[in-house]
gemmi code that builds the backbone of each chain (N, CA, C; Angstrom):
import gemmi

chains = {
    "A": [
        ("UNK", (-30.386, -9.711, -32.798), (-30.372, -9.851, -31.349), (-28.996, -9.528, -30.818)),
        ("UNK", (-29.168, -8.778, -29.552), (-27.688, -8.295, -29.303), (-26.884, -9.721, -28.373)),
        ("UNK", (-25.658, -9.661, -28.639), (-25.231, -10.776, -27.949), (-24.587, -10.637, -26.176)),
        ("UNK", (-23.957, -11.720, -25.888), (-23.932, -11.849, -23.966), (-22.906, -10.503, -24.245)),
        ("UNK", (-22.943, -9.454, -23.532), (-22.420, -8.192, -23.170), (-22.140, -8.515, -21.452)),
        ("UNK", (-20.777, -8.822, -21.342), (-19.821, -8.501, -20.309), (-18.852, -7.242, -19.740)),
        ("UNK", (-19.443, -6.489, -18.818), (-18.514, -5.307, -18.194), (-17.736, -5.239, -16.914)),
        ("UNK", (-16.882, -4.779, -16.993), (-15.934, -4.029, -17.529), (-15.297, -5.088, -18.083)),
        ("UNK", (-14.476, -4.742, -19.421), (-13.437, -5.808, -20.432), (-12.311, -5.588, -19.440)),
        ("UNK", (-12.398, -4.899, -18.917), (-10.583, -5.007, -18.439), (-10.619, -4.390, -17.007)),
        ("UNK", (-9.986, -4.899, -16.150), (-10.437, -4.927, -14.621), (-8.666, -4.935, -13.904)),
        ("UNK", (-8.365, -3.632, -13.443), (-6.692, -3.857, -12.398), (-7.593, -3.728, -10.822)),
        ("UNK", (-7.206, -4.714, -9.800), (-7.312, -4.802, -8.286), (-5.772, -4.917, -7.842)),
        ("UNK", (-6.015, -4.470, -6.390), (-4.915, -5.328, -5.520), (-5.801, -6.082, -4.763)),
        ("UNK", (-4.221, -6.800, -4.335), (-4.765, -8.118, -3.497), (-5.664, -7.601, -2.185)),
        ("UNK", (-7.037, -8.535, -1.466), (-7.620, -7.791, -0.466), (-9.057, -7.090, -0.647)),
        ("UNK", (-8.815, -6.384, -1.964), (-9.969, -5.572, -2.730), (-11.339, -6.422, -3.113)),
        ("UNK", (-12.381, -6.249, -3.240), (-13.240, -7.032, -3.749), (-13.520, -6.500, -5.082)),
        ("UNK", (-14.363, -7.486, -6.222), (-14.844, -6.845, -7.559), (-16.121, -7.346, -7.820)),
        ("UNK", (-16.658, -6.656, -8.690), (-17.885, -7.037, -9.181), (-18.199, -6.653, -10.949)),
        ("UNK", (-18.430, -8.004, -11.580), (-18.484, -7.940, -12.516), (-20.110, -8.138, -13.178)),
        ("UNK", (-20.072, -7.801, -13.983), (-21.349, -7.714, -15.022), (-21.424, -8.635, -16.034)),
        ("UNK", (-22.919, -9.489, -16.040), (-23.039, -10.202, -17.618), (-24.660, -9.867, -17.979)),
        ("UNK", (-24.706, -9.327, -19.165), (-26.405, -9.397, -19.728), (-26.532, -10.524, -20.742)),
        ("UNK", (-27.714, -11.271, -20.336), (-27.327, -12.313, -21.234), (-27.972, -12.034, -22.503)),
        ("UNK", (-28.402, -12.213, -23.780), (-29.050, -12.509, -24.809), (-30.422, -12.323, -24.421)),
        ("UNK", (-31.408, -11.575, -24.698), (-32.960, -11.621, -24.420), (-34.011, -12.727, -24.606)),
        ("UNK", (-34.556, -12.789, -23.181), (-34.797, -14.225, -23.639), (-34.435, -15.431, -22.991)),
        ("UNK", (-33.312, -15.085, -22.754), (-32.385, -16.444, -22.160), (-32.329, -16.330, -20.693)),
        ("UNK", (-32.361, -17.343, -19.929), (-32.738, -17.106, -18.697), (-31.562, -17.949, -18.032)),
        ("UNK", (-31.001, -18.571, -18.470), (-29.650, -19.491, -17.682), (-28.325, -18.364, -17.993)),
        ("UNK", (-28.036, -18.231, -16.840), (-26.115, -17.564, -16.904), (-25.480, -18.712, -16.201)),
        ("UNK", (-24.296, -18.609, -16.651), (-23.051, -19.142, -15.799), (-21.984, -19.040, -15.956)),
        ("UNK", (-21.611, -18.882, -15.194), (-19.747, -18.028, -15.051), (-18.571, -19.034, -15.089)),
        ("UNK", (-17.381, -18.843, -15.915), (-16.635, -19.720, -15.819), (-15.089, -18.862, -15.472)),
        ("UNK", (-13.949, -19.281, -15.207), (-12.638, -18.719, -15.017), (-11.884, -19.787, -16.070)),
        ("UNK", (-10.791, -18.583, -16.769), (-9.873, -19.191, -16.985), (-8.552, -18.604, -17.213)),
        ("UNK", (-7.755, -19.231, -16.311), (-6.075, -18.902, -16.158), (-5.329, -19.640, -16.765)),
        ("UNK", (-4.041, -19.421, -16.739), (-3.224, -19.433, -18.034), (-2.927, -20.575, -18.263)),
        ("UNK", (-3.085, -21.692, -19.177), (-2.968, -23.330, -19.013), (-3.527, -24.024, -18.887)),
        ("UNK", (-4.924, -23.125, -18.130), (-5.898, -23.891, -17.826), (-7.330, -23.902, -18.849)),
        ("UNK", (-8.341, -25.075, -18.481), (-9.151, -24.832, -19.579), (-10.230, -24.281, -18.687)),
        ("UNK", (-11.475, -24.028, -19.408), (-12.934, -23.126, -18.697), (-12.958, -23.970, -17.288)),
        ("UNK", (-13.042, -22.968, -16.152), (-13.562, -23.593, -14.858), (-14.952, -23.398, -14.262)),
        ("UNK", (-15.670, -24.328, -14.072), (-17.079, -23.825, -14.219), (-17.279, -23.308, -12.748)),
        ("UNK", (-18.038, -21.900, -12.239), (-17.865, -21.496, -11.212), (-19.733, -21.575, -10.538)),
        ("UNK", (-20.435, -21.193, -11.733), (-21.302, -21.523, -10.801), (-22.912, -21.242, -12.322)),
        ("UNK", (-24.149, -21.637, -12.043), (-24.856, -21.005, -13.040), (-26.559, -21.069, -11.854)),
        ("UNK", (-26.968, -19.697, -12.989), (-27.943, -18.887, -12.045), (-29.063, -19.319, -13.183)),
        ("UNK", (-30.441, -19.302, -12.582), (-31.812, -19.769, -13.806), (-32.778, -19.393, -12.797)),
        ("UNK", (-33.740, -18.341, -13.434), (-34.540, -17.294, -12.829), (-34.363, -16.831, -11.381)),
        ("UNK", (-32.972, -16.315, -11.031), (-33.082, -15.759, -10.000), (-32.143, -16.743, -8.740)),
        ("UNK", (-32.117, -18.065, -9.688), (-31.542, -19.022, -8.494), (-30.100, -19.613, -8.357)),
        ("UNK", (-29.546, -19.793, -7.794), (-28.419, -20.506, -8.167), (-28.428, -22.426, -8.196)),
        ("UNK", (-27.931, -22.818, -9.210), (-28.292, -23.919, -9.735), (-27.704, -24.959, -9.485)),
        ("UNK", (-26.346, -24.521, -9.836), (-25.294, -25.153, -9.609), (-23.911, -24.465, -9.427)),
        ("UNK", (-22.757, -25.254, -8.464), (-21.733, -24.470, -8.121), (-20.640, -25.358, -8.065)),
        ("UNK", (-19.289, -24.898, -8.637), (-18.483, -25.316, -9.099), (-17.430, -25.125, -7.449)),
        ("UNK", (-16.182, -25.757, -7.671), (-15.544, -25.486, -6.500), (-14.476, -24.814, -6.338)),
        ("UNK", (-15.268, -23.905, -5.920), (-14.381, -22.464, -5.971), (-14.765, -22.147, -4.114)),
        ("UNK", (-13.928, -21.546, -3.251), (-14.357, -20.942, -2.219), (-15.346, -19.653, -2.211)),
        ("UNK", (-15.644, -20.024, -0.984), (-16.943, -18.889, -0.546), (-16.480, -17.609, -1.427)),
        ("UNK", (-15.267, -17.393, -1.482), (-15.061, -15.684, -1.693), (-15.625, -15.277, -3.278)),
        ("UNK", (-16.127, -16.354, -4.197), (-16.850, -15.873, -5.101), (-18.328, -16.431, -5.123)),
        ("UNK", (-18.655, -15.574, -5.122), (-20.459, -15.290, -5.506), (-20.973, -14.761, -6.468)),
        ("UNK", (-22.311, -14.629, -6.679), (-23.089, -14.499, -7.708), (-24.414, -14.346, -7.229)),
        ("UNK", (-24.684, -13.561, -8.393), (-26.477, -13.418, -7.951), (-27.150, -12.859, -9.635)),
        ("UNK", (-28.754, -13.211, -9.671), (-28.998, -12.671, -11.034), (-30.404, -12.263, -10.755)),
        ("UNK", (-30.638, -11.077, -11.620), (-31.812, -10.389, -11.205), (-32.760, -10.871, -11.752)),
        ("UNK", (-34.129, -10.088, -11.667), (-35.430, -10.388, -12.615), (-35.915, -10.156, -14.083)),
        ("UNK", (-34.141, -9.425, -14.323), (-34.142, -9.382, -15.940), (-33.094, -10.580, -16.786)),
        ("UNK", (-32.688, -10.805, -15.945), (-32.075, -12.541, -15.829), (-30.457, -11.789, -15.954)),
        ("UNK", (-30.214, -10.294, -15.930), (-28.806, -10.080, -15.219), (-28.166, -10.973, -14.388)),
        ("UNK", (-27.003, -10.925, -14.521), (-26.417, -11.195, -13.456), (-24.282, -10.778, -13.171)),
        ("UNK", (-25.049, -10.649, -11.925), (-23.436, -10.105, -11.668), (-22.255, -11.185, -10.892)),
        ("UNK", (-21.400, -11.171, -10.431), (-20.701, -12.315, -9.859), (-19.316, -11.712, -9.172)),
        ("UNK", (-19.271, -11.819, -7.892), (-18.344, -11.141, -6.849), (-17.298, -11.560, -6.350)),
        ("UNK", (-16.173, -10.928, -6.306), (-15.421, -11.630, -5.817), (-14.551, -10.933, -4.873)),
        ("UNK", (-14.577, -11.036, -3.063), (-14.032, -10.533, -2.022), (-12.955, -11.009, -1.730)),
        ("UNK", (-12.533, -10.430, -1.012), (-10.819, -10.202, -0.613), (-9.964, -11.344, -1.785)),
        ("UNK", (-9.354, -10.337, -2.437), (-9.111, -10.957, -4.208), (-7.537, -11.418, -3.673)),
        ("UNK", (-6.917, -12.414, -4.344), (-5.729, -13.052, -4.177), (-4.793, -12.805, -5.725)),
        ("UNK", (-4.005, -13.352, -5.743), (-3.223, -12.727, -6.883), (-3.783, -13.990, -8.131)),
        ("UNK", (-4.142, -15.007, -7.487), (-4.561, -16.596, -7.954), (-5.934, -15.995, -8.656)),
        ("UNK", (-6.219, -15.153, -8.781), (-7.590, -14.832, -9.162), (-7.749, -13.907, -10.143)),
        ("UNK", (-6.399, -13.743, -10.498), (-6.346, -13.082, -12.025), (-6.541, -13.680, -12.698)),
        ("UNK", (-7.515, -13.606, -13.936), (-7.947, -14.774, -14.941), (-8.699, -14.056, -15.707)),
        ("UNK", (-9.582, -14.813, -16.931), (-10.499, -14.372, -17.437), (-11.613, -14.957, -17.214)),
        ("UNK", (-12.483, -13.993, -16.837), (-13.996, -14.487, -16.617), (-14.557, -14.502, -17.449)),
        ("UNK", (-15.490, -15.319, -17.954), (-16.496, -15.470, -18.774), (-17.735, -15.768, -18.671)),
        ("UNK", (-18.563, -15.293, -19.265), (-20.197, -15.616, -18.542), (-20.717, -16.254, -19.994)),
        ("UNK", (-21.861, -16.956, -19.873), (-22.791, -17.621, -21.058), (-24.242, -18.039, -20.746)),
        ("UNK", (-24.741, -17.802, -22.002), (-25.984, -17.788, -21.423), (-26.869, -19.169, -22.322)),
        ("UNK", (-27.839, -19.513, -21.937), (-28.848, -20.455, -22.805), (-29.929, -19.718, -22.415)),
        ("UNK", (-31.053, -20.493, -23.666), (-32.190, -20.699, -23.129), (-33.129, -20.831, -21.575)),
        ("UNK", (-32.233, -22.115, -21.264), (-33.167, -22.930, -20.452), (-31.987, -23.843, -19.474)),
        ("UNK", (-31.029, -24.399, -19.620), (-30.330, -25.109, -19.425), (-28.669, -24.793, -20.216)),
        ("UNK", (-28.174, -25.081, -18.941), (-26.157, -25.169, -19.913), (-26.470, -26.610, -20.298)),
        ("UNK", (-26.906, -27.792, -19.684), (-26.435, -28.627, -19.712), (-26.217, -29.753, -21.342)),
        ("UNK", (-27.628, -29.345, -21.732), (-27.468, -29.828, -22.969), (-28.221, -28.875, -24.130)),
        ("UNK", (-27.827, -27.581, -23.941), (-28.147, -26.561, -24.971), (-26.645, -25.879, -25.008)),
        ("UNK", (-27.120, -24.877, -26.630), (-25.706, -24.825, -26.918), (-25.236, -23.368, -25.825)),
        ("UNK", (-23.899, -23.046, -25.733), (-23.948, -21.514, -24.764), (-23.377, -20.739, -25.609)),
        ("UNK", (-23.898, -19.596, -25.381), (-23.608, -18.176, -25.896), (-22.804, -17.155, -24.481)),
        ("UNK", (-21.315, -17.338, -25.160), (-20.594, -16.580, -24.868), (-20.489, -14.756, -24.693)),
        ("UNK", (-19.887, -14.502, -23.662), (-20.003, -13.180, -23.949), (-18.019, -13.045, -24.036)),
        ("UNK", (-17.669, -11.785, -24.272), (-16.116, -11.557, -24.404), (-15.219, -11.553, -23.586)),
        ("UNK", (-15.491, -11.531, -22.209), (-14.833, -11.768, -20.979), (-14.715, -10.456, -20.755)),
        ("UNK", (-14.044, -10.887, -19.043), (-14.031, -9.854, -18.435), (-12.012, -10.140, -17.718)),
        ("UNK", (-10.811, -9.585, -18.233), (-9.867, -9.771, -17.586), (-9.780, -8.937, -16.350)),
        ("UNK", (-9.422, -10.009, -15.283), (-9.347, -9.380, -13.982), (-7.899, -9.755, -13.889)),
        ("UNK", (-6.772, -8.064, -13.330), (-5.433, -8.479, -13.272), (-5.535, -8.006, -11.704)),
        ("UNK", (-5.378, -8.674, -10.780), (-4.828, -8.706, -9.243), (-3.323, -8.184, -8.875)),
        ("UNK", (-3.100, -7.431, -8.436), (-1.875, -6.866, -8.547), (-1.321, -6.874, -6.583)),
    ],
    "B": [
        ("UNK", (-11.226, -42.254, -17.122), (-11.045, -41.260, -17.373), (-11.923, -40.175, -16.325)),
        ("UNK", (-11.194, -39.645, -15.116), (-12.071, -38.785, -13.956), (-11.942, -37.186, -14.571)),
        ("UNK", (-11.279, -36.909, -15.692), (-11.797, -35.613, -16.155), (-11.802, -35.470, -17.650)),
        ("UNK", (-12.042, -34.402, -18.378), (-12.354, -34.421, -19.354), (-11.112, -33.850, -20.255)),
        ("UNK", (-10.503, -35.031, -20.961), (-9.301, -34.809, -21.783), (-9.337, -34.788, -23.114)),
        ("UNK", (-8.431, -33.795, -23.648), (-8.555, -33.285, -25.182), (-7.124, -33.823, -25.736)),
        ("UNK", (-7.171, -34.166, -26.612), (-5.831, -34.180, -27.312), (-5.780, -34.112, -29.044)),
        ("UNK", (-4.459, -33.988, -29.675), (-3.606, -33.739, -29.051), (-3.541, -31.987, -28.544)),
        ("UNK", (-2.560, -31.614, -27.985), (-2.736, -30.250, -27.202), (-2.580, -29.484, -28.226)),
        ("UNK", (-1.576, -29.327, -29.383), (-1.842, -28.512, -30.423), (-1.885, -29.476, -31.931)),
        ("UNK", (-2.054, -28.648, -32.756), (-1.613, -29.248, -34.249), (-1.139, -27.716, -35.081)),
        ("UNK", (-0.381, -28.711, -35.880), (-0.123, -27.401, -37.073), (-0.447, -28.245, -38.225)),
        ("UNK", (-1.277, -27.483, -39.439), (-1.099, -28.648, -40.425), (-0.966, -27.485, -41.421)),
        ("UNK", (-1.531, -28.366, -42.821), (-1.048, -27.334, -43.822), (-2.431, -27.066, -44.565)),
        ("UNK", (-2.919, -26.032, -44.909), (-4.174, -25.878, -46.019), (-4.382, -26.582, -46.610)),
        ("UNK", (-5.639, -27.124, -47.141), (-6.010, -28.764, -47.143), (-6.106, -29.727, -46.457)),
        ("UNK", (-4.985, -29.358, -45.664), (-5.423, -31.078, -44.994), (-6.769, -31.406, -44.152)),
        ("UNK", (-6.993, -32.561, -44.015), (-7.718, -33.226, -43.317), (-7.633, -33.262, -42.029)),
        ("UNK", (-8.284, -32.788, -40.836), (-7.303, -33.475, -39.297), (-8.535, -33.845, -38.417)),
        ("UNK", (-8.512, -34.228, -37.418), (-9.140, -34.509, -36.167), (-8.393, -34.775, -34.868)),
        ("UNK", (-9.754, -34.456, -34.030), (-9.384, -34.162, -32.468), (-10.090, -35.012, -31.595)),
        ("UNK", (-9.486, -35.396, -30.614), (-10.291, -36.289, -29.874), (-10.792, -35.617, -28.281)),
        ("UNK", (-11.808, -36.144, -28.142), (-12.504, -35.469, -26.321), (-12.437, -36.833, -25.970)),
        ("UNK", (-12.073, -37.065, -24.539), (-12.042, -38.241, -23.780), (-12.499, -37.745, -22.226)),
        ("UNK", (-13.685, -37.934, -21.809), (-14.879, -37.657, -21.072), (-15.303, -39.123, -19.984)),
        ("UNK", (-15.766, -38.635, -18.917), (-16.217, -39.929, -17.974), (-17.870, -40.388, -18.639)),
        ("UNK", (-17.736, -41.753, -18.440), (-18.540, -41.807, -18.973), (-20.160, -41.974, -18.414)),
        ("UNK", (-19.610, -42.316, -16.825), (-20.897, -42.388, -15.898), (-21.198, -40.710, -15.875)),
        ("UNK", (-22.609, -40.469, -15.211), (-23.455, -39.357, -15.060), (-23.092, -38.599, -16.146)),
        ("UNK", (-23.195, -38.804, -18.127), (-23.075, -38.198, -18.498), (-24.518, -37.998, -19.112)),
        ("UNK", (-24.413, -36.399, -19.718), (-25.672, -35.698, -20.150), (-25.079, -35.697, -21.631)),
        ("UNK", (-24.485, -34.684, -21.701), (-24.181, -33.934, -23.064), (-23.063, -33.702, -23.541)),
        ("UNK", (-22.862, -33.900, -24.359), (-21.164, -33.436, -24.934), (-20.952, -32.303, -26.045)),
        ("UNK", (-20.542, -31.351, -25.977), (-20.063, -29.450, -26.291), (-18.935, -29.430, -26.645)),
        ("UNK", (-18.919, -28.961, -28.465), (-17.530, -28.568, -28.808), (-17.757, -27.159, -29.251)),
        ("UNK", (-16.807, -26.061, -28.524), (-17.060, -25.097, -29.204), (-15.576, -24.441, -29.969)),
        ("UNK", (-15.605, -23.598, -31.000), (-14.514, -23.036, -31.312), (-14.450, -21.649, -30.551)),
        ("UNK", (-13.086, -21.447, -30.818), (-12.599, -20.006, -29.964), (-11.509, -19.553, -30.428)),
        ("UNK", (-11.786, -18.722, -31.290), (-10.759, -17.776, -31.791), (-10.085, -16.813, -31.084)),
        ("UNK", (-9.052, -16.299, -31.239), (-8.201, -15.570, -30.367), (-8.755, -14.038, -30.874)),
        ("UNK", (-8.860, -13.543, -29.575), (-9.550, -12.051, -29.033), (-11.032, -12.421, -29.697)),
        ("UNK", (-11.536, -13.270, -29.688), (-13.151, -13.941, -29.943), (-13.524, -14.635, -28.499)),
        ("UNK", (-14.988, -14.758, -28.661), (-15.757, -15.762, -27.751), (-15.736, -16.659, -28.291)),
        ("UNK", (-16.111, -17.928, -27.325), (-16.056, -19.311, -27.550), (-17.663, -19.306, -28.625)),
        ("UNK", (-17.683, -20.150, -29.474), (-18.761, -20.203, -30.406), (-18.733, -21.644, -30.197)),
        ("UNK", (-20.241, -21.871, -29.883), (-20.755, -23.493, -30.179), (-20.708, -24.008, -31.284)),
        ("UNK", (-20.206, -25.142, -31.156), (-20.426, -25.563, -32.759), (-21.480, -26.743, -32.824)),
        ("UNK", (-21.160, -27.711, -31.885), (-22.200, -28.748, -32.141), (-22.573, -29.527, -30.382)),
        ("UNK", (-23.835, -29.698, -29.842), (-23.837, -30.732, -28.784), (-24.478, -31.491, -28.968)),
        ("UNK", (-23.734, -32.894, -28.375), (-24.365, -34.241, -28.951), (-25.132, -34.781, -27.393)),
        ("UNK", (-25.863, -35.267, -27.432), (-26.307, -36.438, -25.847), (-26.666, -38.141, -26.439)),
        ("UNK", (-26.878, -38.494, -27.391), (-27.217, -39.765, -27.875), (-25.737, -40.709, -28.469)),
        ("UNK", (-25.702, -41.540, -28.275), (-24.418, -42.025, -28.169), (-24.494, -43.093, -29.962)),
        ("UNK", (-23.766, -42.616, -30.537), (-23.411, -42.532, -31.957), (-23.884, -41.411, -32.498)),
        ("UNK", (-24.738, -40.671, -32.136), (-24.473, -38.909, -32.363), (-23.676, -38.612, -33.367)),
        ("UNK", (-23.981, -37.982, -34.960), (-23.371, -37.505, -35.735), (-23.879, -35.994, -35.993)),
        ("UNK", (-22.939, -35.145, -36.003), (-23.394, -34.135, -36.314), (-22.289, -33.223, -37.271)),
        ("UNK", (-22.610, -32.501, -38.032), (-21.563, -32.021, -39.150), (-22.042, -30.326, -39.654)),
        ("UNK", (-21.921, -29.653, -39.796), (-21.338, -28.116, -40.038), (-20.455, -27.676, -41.011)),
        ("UNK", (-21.076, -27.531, -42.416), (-20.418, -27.462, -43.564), (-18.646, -28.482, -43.317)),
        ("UNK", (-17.520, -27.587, -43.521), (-16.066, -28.940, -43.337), (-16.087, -29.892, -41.914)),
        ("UNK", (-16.663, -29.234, -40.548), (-16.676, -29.632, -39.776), (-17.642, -30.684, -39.055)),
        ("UNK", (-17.529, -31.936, -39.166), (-18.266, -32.914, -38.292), (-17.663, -33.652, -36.782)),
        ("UNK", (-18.886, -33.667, -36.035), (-17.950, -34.886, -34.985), (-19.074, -36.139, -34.838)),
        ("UNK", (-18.483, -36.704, -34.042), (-19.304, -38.002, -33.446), (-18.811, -38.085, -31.807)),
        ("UNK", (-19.929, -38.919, -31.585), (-20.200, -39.548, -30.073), (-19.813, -40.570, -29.765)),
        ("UNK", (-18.894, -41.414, -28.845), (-19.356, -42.552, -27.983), (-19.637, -42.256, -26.731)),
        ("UNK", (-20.746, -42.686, -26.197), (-21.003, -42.201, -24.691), (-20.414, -43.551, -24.016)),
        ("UNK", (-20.667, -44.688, -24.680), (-20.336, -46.058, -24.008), (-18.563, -46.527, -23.513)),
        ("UNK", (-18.119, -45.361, -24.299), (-16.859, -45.553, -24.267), (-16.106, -44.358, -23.620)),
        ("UNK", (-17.455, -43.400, -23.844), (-16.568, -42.050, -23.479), (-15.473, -41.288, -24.224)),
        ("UNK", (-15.753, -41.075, -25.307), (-14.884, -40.017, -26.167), (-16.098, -39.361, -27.955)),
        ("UNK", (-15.095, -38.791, -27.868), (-15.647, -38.193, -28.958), (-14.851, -37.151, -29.977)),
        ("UNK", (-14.599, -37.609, -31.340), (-14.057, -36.837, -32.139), (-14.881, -35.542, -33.145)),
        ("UNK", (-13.651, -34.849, -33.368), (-14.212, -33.690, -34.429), (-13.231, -33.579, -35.418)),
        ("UNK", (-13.602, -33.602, -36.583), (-13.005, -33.747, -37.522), (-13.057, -32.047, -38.921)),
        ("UNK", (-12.346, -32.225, -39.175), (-12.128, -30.680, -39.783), (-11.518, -31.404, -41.408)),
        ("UNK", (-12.423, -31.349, -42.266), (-12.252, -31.655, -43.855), (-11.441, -30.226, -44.465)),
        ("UNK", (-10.139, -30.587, -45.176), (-10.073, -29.393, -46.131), (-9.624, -28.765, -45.444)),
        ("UNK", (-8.357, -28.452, -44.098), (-8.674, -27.471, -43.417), (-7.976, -25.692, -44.260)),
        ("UNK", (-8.770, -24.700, -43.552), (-8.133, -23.419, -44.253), (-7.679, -22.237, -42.855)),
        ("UNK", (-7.100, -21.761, -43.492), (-6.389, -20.502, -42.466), (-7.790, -20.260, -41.679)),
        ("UNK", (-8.461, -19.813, -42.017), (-9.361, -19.459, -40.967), (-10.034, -20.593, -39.604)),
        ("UNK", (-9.857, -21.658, -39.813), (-10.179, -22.569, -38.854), (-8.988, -22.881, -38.207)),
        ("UNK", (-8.261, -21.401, -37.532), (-6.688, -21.890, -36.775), (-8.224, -20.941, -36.236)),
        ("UNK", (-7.949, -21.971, -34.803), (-8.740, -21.666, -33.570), (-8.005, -22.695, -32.317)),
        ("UNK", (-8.757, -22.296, -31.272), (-8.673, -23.540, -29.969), (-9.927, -24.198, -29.917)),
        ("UNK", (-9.923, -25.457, -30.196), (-11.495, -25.943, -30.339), (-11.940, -26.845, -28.814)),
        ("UNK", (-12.508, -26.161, -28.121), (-13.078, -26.798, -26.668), (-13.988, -28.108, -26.879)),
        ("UNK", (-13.596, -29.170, -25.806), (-15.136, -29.995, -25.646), (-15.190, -29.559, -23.993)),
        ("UNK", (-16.614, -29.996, -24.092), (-17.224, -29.877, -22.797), (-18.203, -31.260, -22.816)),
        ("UNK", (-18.267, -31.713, -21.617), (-18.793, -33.030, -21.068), (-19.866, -32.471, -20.082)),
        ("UNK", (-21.079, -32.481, -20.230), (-22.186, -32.060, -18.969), (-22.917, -33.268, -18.568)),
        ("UNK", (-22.955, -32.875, -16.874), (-23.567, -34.087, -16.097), (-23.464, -33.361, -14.889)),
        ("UNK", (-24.228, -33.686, -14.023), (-24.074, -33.680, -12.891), (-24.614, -32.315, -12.522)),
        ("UNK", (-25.027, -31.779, -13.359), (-25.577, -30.464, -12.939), (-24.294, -29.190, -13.536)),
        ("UNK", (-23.358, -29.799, -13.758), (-22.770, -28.686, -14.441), (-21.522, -29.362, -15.760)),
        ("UNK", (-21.111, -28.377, -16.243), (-20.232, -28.690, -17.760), (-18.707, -28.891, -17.087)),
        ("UNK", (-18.123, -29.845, -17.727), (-16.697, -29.987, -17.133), (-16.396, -29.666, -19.024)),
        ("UNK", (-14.956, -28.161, -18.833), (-14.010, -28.298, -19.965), (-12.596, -28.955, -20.252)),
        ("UNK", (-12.588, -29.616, -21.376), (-10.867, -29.878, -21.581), (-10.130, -28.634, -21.782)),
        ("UNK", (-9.238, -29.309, -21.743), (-7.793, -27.710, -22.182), (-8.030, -27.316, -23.075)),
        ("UNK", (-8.286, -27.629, -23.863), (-8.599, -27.372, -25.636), (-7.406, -27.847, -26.827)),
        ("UNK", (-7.541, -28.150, -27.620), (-6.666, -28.252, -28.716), (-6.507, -27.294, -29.662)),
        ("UNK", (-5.207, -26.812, -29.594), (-5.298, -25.304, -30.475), (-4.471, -25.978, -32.107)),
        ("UNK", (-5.233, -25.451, -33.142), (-5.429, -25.849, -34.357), (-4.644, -24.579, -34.872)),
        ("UNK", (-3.669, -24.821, -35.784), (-3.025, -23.903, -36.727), (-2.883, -24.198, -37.662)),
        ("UNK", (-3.298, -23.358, -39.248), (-3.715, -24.417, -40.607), (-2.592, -23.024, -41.020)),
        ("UNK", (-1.707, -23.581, -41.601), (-0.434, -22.689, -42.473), (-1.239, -22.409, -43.899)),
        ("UNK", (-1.559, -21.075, -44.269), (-1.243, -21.233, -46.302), (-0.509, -21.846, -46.862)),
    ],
}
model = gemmi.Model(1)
for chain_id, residues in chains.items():
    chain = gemmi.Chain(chain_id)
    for i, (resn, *xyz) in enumerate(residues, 1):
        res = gemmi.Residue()
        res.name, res.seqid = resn, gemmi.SeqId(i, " ")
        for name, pos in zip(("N", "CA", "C"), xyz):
            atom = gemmi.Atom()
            atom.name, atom.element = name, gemmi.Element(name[0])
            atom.pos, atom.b_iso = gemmi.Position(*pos), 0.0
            res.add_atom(atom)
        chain.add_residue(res)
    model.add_chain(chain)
structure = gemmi.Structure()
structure.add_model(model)
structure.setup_entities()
């Protein structure tokens, strides 16, 4: 089975710009959820999507979003980008639930804000 | 405890040894508790999630345990070898979503 595949690995913006990133999760698996993490810091949970919906959301401002399709894709946006928003993204997927199943990582996605 | 704390922040030990790590987690609205490893230029890999409170669970050298009543939880690494220098995450879920610690980054010398 192929594993969570995150695109683009490596991402340069300036500040202002918006981005949009990519996660496919594992086949099968129908929960994504996106996390950030900057330098010091540990996983920040940003938000997780389960058939199409958003589930739960972490506290982050409006300027990041998310959405996941009917193949349980999902992508996750982020408008007028700040320099604070360079990090690594990470997406993961389950079954059914993050909450008490295990998650399958994908490799991240570094976003450098310039 | 209002977030979910790991300690200590690093270790270095030596091949062989024995070590453990502690997660210190809230203990109201909790669901589940998530340790995963994460190797450098790797993804985070699950290793074990517990929700029942004395929860033992073990993975060839690696076991942890649960207190939910108290709110923490250790992982313990038997024997350790060069290859288990990782950052080993817990995660605490409730509330509809996973809260992570910083992680404890593990370095086992030859």
């Amino acid at each position: 089975k192929a594993g969570v595949t995150q695109t683009p690995r490596y991402l340069i913006k300036t500040r202002g710009q918006q981005v949009t990133l990519s996660c496919s999760p594992i086949s099968g698996h129908r929960s994504v959820s996106w996390y950030q993490q900057t330098p010091g810091q540990g996983l920040q949970f940003l938000f997780e999507y389960f058939s199409e919906t958003q589930r739960n959301k972490g506290n982050f401002p409006g300027r990041f979003s998310g959405r996941q399709f009917s193949n349980s894709r999902s992508e996750m946006n982020v408008s007028t980008l700040e320099l604070g928003d360079s990090a690594l993204y990470l997406c993961a997927s389950s079954p059914w639930t993050t909450l008490d199943e295990k998650l399958f990582f994908g490799s991240g996605t570094q976003l450098s804000v310039l | 405890i209002l977030n979910v704390e790991q300690s200590p922040q690093s270790l270095h030990v030596q091949e062989g040894d024995s070590t453990n790590f502690t997660c210190s987690f809230p203990s109201s609205n909790f669901y589940a508790l998530h340790w995963y490893r994460w190797e450098t230029a790797k993804s985070p890999e699950a290793l074990f999630v517990m929700t029942l409170n004395g929860d033992e669970k073990k993975k060839g050298r690696i076991s942890a345990t649960l207190n939910t009543k108290e709110g923490y939880s250790y992982l313990y690494i038997k024997g350790s070898q060069p290859e288990d220098s990782a950052t080993y995450l817990c995660a605490s879920s409730g509330g509809g979503k996973s809260t992570f610690g910083d992680g404890t980054t593990l370095t086992v010398k030859p």
